[in-house]
N, C-alpha and C positions, 0 to 999 in steps of 0.2 A: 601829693606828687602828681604830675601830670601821665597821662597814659597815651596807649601807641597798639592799635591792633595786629592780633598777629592769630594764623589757624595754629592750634595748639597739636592738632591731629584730626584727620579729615572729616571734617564738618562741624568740627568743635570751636568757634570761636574764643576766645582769650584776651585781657586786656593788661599789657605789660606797664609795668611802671618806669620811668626813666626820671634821673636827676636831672634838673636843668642849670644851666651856670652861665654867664655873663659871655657876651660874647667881645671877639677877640678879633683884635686886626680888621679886618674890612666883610665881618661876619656883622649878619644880623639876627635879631631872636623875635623871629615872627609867631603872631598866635593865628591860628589855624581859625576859618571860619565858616568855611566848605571845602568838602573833596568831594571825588566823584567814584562811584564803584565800575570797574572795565564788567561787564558783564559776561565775557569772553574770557582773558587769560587771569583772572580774578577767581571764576567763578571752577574755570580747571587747579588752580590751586587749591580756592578751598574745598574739593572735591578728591585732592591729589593725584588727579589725574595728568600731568607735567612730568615729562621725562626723568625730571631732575631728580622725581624721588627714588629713579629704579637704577639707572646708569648714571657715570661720571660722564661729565663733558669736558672735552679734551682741548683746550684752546688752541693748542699749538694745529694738530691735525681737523678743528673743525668739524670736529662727529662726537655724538654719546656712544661710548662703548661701555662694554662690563671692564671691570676694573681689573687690570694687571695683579700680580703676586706683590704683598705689600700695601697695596692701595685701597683706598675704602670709599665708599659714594658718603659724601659728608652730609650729617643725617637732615632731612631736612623739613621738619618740624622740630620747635616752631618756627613758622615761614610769617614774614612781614605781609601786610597786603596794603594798596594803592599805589596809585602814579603821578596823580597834577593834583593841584590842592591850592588856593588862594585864601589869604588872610592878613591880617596887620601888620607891620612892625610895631615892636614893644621898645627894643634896646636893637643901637648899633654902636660896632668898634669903631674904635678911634680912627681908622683908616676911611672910613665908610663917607663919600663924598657925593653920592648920589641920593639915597634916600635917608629916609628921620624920621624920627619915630610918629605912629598917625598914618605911614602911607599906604597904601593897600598893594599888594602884589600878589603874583599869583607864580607858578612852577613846581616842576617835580618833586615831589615830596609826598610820602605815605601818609594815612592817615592816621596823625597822631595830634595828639592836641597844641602842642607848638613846635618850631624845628630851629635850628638855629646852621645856618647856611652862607656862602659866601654872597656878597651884593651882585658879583655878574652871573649870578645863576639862576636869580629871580627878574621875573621880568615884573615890571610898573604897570598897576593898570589903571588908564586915561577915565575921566572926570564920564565919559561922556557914555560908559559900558560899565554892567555891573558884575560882579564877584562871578554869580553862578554860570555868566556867560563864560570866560574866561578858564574855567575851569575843562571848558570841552577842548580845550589846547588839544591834549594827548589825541581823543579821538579825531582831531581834523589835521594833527599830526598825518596819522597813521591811513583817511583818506586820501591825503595830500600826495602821498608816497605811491598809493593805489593808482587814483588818478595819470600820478606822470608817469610810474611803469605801464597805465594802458596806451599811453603814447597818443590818447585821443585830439584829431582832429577835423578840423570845421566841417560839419556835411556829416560827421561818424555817427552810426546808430551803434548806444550802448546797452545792453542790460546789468542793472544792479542785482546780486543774487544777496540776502539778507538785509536787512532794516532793522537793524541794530544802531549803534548814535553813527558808528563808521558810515555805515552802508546809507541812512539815510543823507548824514552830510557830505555822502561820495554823490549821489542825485543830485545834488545843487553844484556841487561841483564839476561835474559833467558836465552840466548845463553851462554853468560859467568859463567850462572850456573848451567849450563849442560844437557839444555835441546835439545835432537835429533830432536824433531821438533817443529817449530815454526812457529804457522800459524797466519797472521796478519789481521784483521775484521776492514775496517771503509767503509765510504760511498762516501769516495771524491779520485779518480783514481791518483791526484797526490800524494796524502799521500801512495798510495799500493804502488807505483812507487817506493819511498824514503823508507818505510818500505825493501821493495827487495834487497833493494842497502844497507840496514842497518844489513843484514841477517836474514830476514825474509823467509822460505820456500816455503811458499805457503800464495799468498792473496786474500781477499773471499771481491767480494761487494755487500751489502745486497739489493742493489738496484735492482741486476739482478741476483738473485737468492736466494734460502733458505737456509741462512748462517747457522744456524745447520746442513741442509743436508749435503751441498759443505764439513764441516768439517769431517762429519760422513763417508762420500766417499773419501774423503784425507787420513783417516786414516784406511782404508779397514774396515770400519762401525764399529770399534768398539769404537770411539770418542776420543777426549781427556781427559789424565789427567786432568789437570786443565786448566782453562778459567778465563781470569783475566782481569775485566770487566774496562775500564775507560773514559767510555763515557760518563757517566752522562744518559742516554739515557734508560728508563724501556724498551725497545724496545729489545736493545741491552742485555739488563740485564737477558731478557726473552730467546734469544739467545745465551746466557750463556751456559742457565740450562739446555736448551735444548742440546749442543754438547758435555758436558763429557758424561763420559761412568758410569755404574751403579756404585751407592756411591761414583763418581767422587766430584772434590772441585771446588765450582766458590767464587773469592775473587772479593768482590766488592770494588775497592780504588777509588771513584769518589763520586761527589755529587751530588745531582740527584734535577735537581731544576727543572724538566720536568714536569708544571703542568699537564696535561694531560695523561700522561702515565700510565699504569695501569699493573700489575704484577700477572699473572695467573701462582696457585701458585696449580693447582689443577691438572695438568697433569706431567710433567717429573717430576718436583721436588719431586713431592709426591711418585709417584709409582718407580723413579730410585733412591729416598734415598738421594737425591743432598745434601750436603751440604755447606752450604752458609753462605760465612766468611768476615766481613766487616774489610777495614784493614785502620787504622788511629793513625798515626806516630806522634801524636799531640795530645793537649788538653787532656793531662795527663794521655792518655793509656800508655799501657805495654806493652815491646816486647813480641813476644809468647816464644822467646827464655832465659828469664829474668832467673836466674842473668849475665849468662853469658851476653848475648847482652841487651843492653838500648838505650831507644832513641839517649841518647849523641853518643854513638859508631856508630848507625846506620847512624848519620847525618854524622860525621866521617870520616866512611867509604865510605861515596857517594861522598864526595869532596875528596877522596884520589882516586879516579876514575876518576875523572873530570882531577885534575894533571897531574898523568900518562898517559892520554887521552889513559884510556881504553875503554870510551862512547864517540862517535862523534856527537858534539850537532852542531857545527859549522853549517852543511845544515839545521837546524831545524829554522835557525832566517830567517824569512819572509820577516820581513821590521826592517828596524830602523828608530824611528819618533823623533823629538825632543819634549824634555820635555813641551816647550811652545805650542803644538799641538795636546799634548793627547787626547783634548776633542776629536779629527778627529779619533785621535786609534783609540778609546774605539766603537765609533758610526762604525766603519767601522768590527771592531769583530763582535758586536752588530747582524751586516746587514748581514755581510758574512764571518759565521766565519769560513771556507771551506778556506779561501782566502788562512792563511797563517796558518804554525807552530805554533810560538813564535815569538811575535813583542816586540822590546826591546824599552825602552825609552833612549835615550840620551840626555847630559845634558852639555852646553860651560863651558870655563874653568871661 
């Protein structure tokens, strides 16, 4: 029987079994041939660090609260893990007017060994780009999103805070959105290295130095536009606020599962006016740009970039591990997550 990763309890990976069946109507039964691990809201799951496991989220109202008299937070291991994932079709329904069996696609879908999905939910991917490209959808997603909530324009000086797959394909994105400069912020010397080579202008490591300062001296002290945070890291987030310039914009696109982190919100932010913009492409927000731009267009437009390989995601994959060895990914992120970029899963035929 085919299997389907899931955290069994935190830090215990587990592989479920599922039956598979013929698919129906305008469903196809694709086989899985790479995904890709988020190393961000992936790696707070398998860690169970995710709200989800302590409070209810309330749809109607918009917030996690403790649960009402009655009510129960629904338990949440075992929890599924992945996002985008490209592989074959095997079998389509009778309805299925676009694809046949042989063609490759790629879209949302966890990492299980095949999925069986409706045909407009996977998108086709062209002769001319290969599988593992295509996979970085999600992350250039969730750039993408970054990007147009920083509202960058021609002439803007940005800083990138994390280099992560987000954050470095947010540096090429920048650039291709017309930012003059682009300064790249992480803490591990081979990610500045790869940022430089990605068109990155100048890279700052907080390690050895006062990453606001270095910024604020980059750009003859009077800071950047915007700083577009995606480290997950209040550290970093704090080093935002600190390098725009007065009523500058810091967008924060990350998850912040940093228990210990703490956000001092009583010096630059307060007295230079910062404003502080969370930017999330998902879970039923709104472009800022609506009605013209919406999520569907924005996803879109991330994988019509991926195609044209106008983003080069190709240096960003680390390792490729197979699918029967993830529990080893996942603990090896876990332990060092400096190690790699983007560690993809593979999966036999």
């Amino acid at each position: 029987m085919p299997r389907e990763l899931a955290v069994e309890a935190p830090k215990k990976i587990a592989f479920l079994e599922y039956q598979d069946r013929d698919p129906v109507d305008n469903e196809v039964l694709v086989h899985t041939t790479v995904s890709g691990i988020k190393h961000g809201t992936e790696l707070n799951i398998y860690r169970g660090t995710l709200p989800f496991a302590t409070d209810l989220w309330d749809p109607a109202l918009r917030l996690f609260r403790q649960p009402c008299e009655g009510e129960e937070v629904a338990p949440f291991f075992p929890h599924s893990l992945g996002s985008w994932a490209a592989g074959v079709v095997r079998k389509v329904g009778p309805d299925v007017r676009t694809l046949k069996p042989g063609d490759r696609v790629h879209g949302g879908w966890k990492h299980r060994q095949t999925v069986i999905v409706a045909e407009q939910s996977v998108y086709p991917i062209p002769d001319k780009v290969d599988s593992e490209t295509m996979v970085f959808s999600d992350p250039a997603k969730f750039a993408l999103g970054a990007i147009h909530d920083a509202q960058i324009k021609l002439g803007d000086r940005v800083a990138i805070f994390g280099l992560g797959a987000i954050g470095m394909i947010a540096v090429q994105m920048a650039r291709l959105n017309g930012a003059e400069l682009v300064i790249a912020v992480d803490l591990i010397p081979a990610r500045l290295a790869l940022a430089r080579e990605l068109g990155a202008d100048v890279v700052v490591n907080p390690a050895q130095c006062d990453a606001a300062l270095a910024i604020k001296d980059a750009t003859g002290g009077a800071g950047v536009d915007v700083a577009v945070e995606i480290s997950g890291a209040y550290a970093a987030l704090q080093q935002a606020i600190r390098c725009v310039h007065k009523e500058g914009l810091v967008v924060a696109a990350s998850f912040y599962g940093d228990q210990k982190g703490r956000l001092d919100l009583s010096r630059e932010w307060h007295h230079n006016r910062v404003t502080l913009r969370s930017s999330m492409p998902v879970w039923d927000c709104s472009h800022r740009c609506q009605p013209m731009w919406d999520l569907a267009r924005l996803e879109r437009t991330a994988i019509r970039l991926l195609e044209e390989q106008k983003i080069k995601v190709k240096p960003l994959i680390g390792a490729r591990i197979p699918f029967e060895q993830a529990a080893e990914a996942y603990a090896m992120i876990d332990q060092s997550p400096g190690g790699t970029v983007k560690v993809l899963l593979t999966y036999g035929d």
